[in-house]
N, C-alpha and C positions, 0 to 999 in steps of 0.2 A: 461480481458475485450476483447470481439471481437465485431469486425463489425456485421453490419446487414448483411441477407442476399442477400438486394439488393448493400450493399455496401457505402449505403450514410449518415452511419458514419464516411467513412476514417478507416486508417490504423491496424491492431491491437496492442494494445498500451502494452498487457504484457498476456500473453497464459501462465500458469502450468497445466499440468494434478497432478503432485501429489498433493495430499492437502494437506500432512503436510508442504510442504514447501512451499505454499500458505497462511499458517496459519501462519507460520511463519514471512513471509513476512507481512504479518496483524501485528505480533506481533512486526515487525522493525518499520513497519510506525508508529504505536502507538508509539512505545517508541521514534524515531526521531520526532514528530510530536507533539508538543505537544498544540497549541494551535486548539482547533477546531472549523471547518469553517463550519460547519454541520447545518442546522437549527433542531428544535426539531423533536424528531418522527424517528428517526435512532435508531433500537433496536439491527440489528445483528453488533455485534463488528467487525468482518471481513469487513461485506459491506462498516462500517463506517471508516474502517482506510483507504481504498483505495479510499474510496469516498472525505473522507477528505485532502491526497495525492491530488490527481487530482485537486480541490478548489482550493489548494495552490498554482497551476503549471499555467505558463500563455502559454505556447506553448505545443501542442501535442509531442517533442520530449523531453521535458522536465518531462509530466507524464512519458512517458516508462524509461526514463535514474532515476527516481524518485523507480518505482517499480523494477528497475531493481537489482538496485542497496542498496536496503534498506537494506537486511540483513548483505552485506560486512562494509556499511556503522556503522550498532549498533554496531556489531562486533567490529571496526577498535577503534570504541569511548568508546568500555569500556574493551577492553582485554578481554570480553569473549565471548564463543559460545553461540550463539541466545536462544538455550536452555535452557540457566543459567539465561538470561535477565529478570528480573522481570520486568512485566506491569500492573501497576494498573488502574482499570477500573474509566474513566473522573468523 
């Protein structure tokens, strides 16, 4: 997620250039996250597991420490690497 270019979004709340570990991090939120705050008409899964993160979060330091931290988090809670974590689509 980044700011606008004028700035008056505020902060950037979570920057990856690589994408598989964007995707992955998609793939933690999903699986941490599992009630969804989305209303209808979210097709791409990515968009929606960060979009649904964010929902969840009531302060802007609590999205980034949310995205930041999602994959150590799936990790931590099932003993495997993110890779292994199955996610089944909502």
């Amino acid at each position: 997620m980044k700011r606008s270019r004028l700035g008056l979004l505020g902060a950037t709340l979570y920057k990856e250039t690589d994408v598989y570990k964007a995707a992955m991090t998609a793939k933690a939120l999903s699986f941490l996250l599992t009630t969804n705050l989305l209303p209808n008409g979210f097709n791409n899964p990515v968009l929606s597991a960060f979009t649904n993160a964010a929902m969840g979060c009531v302060t802007a330091a609590e999205v980034a420490r949310a995205l930041g931290s999602a994959i150590a988090v799936a990790e931590h809670r099932t003993g495997t690497p993110i890779s292994e974590i199955s996610v089944t689509a909502p």
